[in-house]
C-alpha positions as CSV (number, residue, x, y, z in Angstrom):
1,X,0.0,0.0,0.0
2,X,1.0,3.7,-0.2
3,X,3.9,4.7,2.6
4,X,3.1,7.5,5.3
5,X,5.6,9.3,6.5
6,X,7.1,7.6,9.7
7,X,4.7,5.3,9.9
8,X,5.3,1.6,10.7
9,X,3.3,-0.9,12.2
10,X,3.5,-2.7,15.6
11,X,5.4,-5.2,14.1
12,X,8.9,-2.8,14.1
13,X,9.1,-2.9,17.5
14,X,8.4,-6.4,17.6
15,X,11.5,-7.5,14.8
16,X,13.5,-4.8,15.8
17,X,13.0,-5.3,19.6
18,X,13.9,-8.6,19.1
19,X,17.2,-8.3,17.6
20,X,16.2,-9.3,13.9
21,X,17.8,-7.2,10.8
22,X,14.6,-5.3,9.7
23,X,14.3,-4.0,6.2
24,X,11.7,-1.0,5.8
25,X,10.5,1.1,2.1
26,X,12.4,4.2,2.2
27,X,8.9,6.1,1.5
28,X,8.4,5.6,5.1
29,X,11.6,7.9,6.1
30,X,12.0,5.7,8.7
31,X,15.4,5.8,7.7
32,X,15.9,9.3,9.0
33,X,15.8,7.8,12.6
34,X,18.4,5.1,11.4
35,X,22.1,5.0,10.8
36,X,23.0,2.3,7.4
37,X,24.2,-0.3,9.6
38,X,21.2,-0.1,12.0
39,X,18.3,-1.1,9.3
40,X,18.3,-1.6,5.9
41,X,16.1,0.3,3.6
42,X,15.2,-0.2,0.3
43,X,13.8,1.6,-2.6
44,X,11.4,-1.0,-4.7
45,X,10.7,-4.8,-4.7
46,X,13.9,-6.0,-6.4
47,X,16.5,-3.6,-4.6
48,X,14.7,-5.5,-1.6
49,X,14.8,-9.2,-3.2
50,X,18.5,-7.6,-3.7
51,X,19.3,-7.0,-0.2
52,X,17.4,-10.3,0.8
53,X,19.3,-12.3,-0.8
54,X,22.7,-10.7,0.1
55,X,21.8,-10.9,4.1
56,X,20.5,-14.0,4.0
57,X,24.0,-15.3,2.9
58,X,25.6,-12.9,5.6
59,X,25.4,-13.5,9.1
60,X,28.2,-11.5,10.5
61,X,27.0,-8.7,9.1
62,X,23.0,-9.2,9.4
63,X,23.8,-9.8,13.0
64,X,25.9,-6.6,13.7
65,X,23.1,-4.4,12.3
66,X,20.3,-6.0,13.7
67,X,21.8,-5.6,17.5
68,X,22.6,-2.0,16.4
69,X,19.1,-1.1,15.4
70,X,18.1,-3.0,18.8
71,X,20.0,-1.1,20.7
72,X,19.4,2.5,19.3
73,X,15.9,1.2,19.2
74,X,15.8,0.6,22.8
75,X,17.7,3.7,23.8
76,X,15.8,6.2,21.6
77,X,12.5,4.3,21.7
78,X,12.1,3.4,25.1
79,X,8.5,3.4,26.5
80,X,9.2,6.0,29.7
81,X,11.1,8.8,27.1
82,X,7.6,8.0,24.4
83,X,5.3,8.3,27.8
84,X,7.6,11.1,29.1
85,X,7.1,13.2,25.7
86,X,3.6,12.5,25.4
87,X,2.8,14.2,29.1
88,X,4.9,16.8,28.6
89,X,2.9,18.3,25.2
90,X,-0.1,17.3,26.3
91,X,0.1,19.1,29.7
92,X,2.8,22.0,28.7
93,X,5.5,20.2,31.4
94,X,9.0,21.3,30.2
95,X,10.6,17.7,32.4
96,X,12.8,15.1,31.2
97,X,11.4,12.3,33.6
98,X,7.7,12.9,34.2
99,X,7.6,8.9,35.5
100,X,10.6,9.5,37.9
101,X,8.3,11.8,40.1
102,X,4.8,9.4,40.5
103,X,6.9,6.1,40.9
């Protein structure tokens, strides 16, 4: 279907959470959030039959940027900075750790 900007389903956090090389449409500009060797992008259905092939045959290097998009993942995407954000515009609270304070 047709790509919205830095839209993605549920599903990134699940492969990407998990520590599995995820591969995303560069319409989405997901990329923008993403180093190279943190997720691949791609820009059409054989430059991503392409790079599934070529990662498939790779390990080293499928599993060195699948723990780098996990980690940046979890440091950038972390549930308490989302949560954190999300009080803060919605109430006008200029805090970095809303959570840190009701715990």
């Amino acid at each position: 279907g047709k790509s919205s900007n830095y839209y993605s389903s549920d599903r990134l956090s699940q492969l990407i959470g998990n520590g599995l090389l995820v591969m995303i449409d560069n319409k989405t500009k997901i990329g923008e959030f993403f180093e190279r060797d943190e997720i691949i992008t791609y820009n059409n259905i054989s430059d991503l039959s392409e790079k599934i092939i070529k990662y498939s045959n790779d390990n080293y290097t499928r599993s060195r940027i699948a723990k780098k998009g996990r980690d940046k993942y979890f440091k950038y995407f972390n549930s308490k900075i989302v949560a954190d954000f999300l009080i803060n515009k919605t109430y006008g609270f200029n805090k970095k750790y809303f959570w840190e304070e009701i715990i």
